[in-house]
RONU-210417 format. One record per residue (C-alpha): residue in three letters; x, y, z. Coordinates in steps of 0.1 Angstrom, whole numbers, padded with zeros to 4 digits, always signed. Example, Ala and Ser with C-alpha at 12.3 -4.5 7.8 and 13.67 -1.06 7.14 Angstrom:
// RONU-210417
ALA+0123-0045+0078SER+0137-0011+0071
END
This chain:
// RONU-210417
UNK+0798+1929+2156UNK+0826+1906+2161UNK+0821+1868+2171UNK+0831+1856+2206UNK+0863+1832+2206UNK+0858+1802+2224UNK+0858+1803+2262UNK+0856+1844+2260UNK+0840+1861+2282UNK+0810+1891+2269UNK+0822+1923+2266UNK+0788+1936+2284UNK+0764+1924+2311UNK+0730+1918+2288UNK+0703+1940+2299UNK+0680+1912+2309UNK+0706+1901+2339UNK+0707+1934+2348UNK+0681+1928+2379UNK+0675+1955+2405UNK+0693+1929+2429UNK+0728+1926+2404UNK+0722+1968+2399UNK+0724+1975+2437UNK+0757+1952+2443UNK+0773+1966+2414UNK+0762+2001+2428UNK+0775+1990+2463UNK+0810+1976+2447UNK+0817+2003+2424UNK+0810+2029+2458UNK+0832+2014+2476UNK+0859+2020+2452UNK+0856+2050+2444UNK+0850+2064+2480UNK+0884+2047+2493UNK+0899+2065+2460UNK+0883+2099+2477UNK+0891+2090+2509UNK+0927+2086+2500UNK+0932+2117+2481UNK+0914+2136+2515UNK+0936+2115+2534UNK+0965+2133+2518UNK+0947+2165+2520UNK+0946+2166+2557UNK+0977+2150+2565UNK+1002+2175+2545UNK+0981+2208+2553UNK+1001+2211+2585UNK+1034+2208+2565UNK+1027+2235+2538UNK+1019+2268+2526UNK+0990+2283+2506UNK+1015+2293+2486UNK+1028+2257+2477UNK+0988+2245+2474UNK+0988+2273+2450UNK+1013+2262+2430UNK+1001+2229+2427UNK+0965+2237+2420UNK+0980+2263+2394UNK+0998+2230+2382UNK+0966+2208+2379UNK+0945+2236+2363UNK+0970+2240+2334UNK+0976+2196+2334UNK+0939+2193+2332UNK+0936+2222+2305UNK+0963+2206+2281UNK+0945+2167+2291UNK+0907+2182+2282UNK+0918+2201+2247UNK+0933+2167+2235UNK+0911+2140+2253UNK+0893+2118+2222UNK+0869+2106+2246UNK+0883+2067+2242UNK+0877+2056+2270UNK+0842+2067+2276UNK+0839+2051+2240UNK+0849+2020+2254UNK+0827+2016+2278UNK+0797+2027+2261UNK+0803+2007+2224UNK+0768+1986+2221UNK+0791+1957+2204UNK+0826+1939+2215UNK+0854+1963+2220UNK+0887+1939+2221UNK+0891+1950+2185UNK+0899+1983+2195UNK+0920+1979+2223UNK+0956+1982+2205UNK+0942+2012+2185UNK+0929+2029+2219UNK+0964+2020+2236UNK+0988+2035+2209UNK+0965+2069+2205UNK+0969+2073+2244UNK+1001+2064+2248UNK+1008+2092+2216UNK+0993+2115+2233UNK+1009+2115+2270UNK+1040+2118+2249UNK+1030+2151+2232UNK+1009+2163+2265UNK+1040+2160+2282UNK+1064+2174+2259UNK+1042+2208+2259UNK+1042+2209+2298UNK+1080+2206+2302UNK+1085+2235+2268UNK+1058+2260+2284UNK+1065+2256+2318UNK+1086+2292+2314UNK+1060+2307+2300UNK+1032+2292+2328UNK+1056+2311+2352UNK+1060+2346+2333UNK+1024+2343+2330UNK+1014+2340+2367UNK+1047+2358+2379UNK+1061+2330+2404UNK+1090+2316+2389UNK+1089+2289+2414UNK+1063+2272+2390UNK+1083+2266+2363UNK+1105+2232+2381UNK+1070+2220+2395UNK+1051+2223+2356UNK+1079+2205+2347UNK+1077+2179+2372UNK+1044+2173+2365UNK+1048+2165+2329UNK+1057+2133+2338UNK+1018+2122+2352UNK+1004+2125+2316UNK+1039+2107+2298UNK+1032+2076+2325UNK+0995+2079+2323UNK+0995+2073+2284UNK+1010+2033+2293UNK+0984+2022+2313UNK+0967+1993+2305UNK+0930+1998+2285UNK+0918+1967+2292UNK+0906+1978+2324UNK+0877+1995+2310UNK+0866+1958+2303UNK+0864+1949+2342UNK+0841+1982+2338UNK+0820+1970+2310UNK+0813+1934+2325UNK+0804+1955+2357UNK+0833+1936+2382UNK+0832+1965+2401UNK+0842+1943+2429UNK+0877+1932+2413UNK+0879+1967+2406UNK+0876+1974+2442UNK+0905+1952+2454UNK+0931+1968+2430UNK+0917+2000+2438UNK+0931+1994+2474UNK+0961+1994+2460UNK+0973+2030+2448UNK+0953+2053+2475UNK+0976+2029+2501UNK+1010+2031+2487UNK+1002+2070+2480UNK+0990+2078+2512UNK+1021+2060+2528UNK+1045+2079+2507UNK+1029+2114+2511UNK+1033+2108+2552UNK+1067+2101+2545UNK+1073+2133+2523UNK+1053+2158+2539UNK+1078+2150+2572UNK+1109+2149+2556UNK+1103+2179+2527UNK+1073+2200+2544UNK+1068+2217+2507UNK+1053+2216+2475UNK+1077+2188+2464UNK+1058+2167+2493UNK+1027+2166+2470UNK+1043+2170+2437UNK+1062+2133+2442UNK+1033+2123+2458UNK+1011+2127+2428UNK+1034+2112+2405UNK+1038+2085+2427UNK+0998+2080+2425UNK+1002+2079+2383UNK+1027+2051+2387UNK+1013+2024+2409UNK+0977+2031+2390UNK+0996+2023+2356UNK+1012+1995+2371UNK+0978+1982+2389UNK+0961+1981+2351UNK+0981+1956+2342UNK+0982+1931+2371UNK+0941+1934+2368UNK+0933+1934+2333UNK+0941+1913+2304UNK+0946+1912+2276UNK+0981+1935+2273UNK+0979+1960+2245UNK+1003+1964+2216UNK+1012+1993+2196UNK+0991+1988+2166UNK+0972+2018+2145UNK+0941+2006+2125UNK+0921+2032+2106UNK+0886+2015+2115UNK+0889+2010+2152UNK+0902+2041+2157UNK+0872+2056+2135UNK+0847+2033+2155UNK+0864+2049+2188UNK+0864+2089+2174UNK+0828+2087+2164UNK+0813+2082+2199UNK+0845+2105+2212UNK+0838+2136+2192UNK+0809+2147+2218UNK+0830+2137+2245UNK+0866+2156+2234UNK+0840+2188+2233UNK+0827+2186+2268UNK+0857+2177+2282UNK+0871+2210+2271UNK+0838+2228+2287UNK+0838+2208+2317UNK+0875+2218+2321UNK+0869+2253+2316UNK+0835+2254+2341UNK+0856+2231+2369UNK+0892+2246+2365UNK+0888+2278+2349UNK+0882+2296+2383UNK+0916+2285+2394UNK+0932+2301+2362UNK+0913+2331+2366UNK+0921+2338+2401UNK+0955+2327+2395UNK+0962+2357+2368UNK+0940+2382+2386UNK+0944+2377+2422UNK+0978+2355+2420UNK+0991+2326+2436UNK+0985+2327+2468UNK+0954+2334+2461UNK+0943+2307+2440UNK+0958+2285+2466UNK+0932+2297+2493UNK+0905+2292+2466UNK+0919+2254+2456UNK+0917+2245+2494UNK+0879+2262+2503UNK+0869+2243+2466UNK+0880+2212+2480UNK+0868+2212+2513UNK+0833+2226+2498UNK+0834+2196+2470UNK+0843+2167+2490UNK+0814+2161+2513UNK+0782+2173+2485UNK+0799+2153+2456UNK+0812+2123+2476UNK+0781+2104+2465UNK+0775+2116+2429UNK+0811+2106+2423UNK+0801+2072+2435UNK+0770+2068+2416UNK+0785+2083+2381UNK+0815+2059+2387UNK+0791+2031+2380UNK+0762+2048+2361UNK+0777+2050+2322UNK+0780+2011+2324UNK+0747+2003+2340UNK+0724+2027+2322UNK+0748+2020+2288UNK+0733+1983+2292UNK+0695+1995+2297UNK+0701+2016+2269UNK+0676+1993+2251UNK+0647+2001+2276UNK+0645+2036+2277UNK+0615+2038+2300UNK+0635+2021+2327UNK+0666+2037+2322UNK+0646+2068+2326UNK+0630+2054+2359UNK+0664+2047+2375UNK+0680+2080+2361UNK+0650+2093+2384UNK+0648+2074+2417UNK+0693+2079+2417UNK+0686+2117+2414UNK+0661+2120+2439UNK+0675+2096+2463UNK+0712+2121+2457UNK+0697+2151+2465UNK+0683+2138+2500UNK+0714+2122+2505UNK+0741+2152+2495UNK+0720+2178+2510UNK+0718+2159+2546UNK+0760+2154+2538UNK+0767+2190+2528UNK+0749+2206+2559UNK+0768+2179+2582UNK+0801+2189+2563UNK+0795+2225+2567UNK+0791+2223+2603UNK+0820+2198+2615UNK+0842+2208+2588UNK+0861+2239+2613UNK+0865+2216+2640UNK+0885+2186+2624UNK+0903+2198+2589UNK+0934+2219+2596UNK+0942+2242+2569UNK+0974+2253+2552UNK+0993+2278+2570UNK+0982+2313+2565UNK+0944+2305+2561UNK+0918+2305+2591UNK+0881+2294+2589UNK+0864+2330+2597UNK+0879+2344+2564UNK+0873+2312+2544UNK+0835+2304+2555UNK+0815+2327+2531UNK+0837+2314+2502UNK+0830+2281+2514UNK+0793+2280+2518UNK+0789+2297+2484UNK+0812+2268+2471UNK+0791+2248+2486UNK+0761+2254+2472UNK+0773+2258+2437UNK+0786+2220+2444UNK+0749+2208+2453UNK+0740+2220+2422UNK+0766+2203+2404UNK+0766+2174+2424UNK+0730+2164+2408UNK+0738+2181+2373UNK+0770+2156+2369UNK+0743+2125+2366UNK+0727+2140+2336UNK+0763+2128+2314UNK+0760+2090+2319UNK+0720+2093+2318UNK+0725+2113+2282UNK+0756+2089+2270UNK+0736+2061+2278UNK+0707+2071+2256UNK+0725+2080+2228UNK+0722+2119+2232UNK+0759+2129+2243UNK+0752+2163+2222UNK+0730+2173+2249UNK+0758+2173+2280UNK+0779+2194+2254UNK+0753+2220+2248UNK+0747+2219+2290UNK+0786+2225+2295UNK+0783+2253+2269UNK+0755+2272+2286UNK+0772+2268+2317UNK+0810+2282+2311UNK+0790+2312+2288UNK+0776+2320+2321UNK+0803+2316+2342UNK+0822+2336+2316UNK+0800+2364+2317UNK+0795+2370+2353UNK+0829+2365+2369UNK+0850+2398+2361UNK+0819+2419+2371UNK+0812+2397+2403UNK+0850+2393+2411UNK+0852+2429+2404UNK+0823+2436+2432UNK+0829+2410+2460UNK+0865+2397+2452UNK+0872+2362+2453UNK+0838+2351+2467UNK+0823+2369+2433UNK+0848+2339+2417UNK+0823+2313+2433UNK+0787+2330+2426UNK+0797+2329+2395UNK+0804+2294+2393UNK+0771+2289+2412UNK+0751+2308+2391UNK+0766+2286+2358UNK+0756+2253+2373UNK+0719+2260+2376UNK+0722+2277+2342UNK+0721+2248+2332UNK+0691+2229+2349UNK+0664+2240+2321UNK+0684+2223+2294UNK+0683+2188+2317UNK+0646+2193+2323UNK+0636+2201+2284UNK+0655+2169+2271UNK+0643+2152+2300UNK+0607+2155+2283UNK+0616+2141+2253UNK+0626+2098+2244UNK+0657+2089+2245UNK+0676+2081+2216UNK+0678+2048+2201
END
C-alpha cells in the first residue's frame, strides 16, 4: 500500500468512523443524487411522449440495447475496482483513464461500422443514422474524469449531489427544447448525447486530480484482477436487463419493442427508485465494513427488509396513479398495456431486492457469487421466453423475465448462510 503525501487526503473513510449516524447522511446524500438523476431522466420521459411515436421509442430502445450490449461485453469492471480496492487507488488512476478512454474509441468505432447491419437485422433502415449517432455517447464517455470515483470512495456524496444537479438540468432543458422544435427520435437522440457531455465535463470541474494517458502493466493488473468477476456479470446482467428488448425487437419488430421499452420503464421506475438509491451508495459503505463481516451482514439485512416495505408500498401506489398522470407515446393506450405492466412489475420487485445482493457480495469479497446469480438467471430467462412468447405473446416476454429474477433467490439465501470472505 502506497504512503499518503503530505496534506493528502485518505482514499477511504476507515471503518471505525463509519457510525450509524455518518452511514444514514451518506445514505441520505448519495439518495438525493441519484433520485434527481431518475427524476430527470422521467422528467424527459414524460415530457417528449406527447411529441413521438412508439416507433421512434423503439428505435431508441433498440439503440440502447445494442450500446449497452457492445458497453457490457467489453466493460473491465474499473470502476467498480476503484471503489472497492482495500488500499490507495491514485496509482491507478492514469492506467484506468487511458483503458477507458481506448475503449470508447473502439466501442464506438464498431457502432458507427455495424450500424448497416443493426438495420438489416431488425428491418427498419431508419436505425442505421440513429446507431450511428449514438456512437458518439461511448467515444465522449471514455474522457471522463476517473477521479470522481474518489468523491465516492471518501463517501462525499453530498459534493456529489451538487454536480449531480448539473447534467439532469441542462438535459432536461435541452430535450424541452427539441421535442418542440423536432417532435422525433432525433429529439431524444441529441438529448442523450447532450446528457454524455455535460456529465464528462462535470467530472472534471469536481474531481481532481486530472488523468494522463499513461499504461502501466501493474496498475492495470491490480485493476483487472478485482474486474474479471465484474466484466462477466456485466455481460449477464446485460443479457437478463436488455435481452428482452433484442428479442422482441427480432421477433415481434420495432414497434413492438418500443411498446415494451415504454411499459418496462413505467413498471421499473417506481419499485426500483429506492434500490437504485441505496446500491448507489451501498459498494462504498459495506466495501469499508468489509472488515466486520457480522455487521456488514446486519446492515445488508435491516436495508433489505426496510426495501421491500418500502418498494412494495411504492409499486402498488405506482400501479394505481400511473394511468392518470403519464401520457404515453402515440399509438399506445393503458387498457392494452396494463397486464404487460403489472407482470413487469412484479418481475421488478423481485429485482428491485435481488440488485442489493452485488454490493453486499463485492463488499465481502465474493463477487463470483453475483456472477453465478446472473448466470442462473439469463439460463432461465433463456429457456422460457420463445415457449412463453410463443403462448401469450409479448406479455410471455415479461413472465419470463419474472420467472428469471426469482431464479435466482436460492443462490442469495445459500451464500447468505455462509461468512463472508476475508
Amino acid at each position: 500500500m502506497l504512503p499518503l503525501s503530505p496534506g493528502e487526503p485518505p482514499d477511504r473513510i476507515h471503518s471505525s468512523q463509519l457510525t450509524s449516524a455518518r452511514i444514514t447522511r451518506t445514505t441520505l446524500w448519495g439518495a438525493s443524487a441519484t433520485v434527481t438523476a431518475m427524476a430527470g431522466r422521467a422528467l424527459r420521459v414524460i415530457v417528449v411522449a406527447p411529441y413521438v411515436s412508439a416507433h421512434d421509442y423503439g428505435l431508441l430502445a433498440a439503440t440502447l440495447a445494442m450500446l449497452e450490449g457492445v458497453n457490457a461485453f467489453s466493460d473491465l469492471g474499473t470502476q467498480a475496482s476503484l471503489v472497492r480496492h482495500p488500499g490507495r487507488v491514485t496509482h491507478v488512476l492514469d492506467s484506468a483513464f487511458t483503458l477507458q478512454a481506448i475503449r470508447g474509441f473502439a466501442l464506438a468505432s464498431l457502432l458507427f461500422a455495424a450500424a448497416p447491419l443493426a438495420g438489416a437485422w431488425l428491418h427498419d433502415d431508419a436505425l442505421v443514422p440513429v446507431v450511428r449517432a449514438m456512437a458518439l455517447a461511448p467515444l465522449v464517455a471514455g474522457f471522463s474524469n476517473p477521479a470522481m470515483a474518489l468523491l465516492t470512495r471518501r463517501l462525499e456524496f453530498k459534493t456529489l449531489f451538487a454536480w449531480g444537479l448539473v447534467e439532469p438540468a441542462v438535459t432536461l432543458a435541452v430535450a424541452i427544447w427539441l421535442a418542440v422544435t423536432l417532435r422525433n427520435v432525433w429529439a431524444l437522440v441529441l438529448a442523450a448525447l447532450c446528457g454524455e457531455v455535460v456529465r464528462v465535463g462535470v467530472s472534471y470541474v469536481a474531481a481532481r486530480p486530472r488523468p494522463r494517458f499513461s499504461l502501466q502493466r501493474q496498475p492495470v493488473a491490480e485493476l483487472i484482477r478485482f474486474g474479471r468477476w465484474v466484466f462477466g456479470s456485466r455481460i449477464l446482467m446485460f443479457l437478463s436487463v436488455r435481452g428482452d428488448d433484442l428479442f422482441v425487437a427480432a421477433m415481434l419488430g420495432t414497434t413492438a419493442v418500443g411498446v415494451y421499452s415504454v411499459a418496462f420503464r413505467i413498471a421499473e421506475l417506481p419499485v426500483l427508485l429506492v434500490t437504485h438509491v441505496i446500491v448507489a451508495v451501498a459498494l462504498p459503505v459495506w466495501s469499508g465494513l468489509a472488515a466486520e463481516p457480522d455487521r456488514l451482514r446486519s446492515w445488508f439485512l435491516r436495508t433489505c427488509l426496510w426495501a421491500a416495505v418500502v418498494n412494495a408500498a411504492v409499486a402498488g401506489a405506482g400501479l394505481a396513479v400511473a394511468p392518470h398522470i403519464l401520457p404515453l407515446p402515440q399509438g399506445m393506450t393503458w387498457e392494452a398495456s396494463r397486464p404487460l405492466v403489472l407482470v413487469l412489475m412484479l418481475a421488478s420487485f423481485g429485482r428491485s431486492l435481488i440488485i442489493l445482493t452485488e454490493p453486499y457480495f463485492y463488499s465481502s469479497g465474493k463477487p463470483a457469487v453475483w456472477f453465478w446469480m446472473n448466470v442462473c438467471r439469463v439460463g432461465t430467462t433463456a429457456t422460457l421466453i420463445v415457449p412463453l412468447t410463443r403462448m401469450f405473446g409479448i406479455v410471455g416476454v415479461a413472465l419470463a423475465v419474472l420467472a428469471g429474477v426469482f431464479s435466482t433467490i436460492p443462490i442469495a439465501v445459500h451464500e447468505m448462510k455462509s461468512r463472508p470472505s476475508a
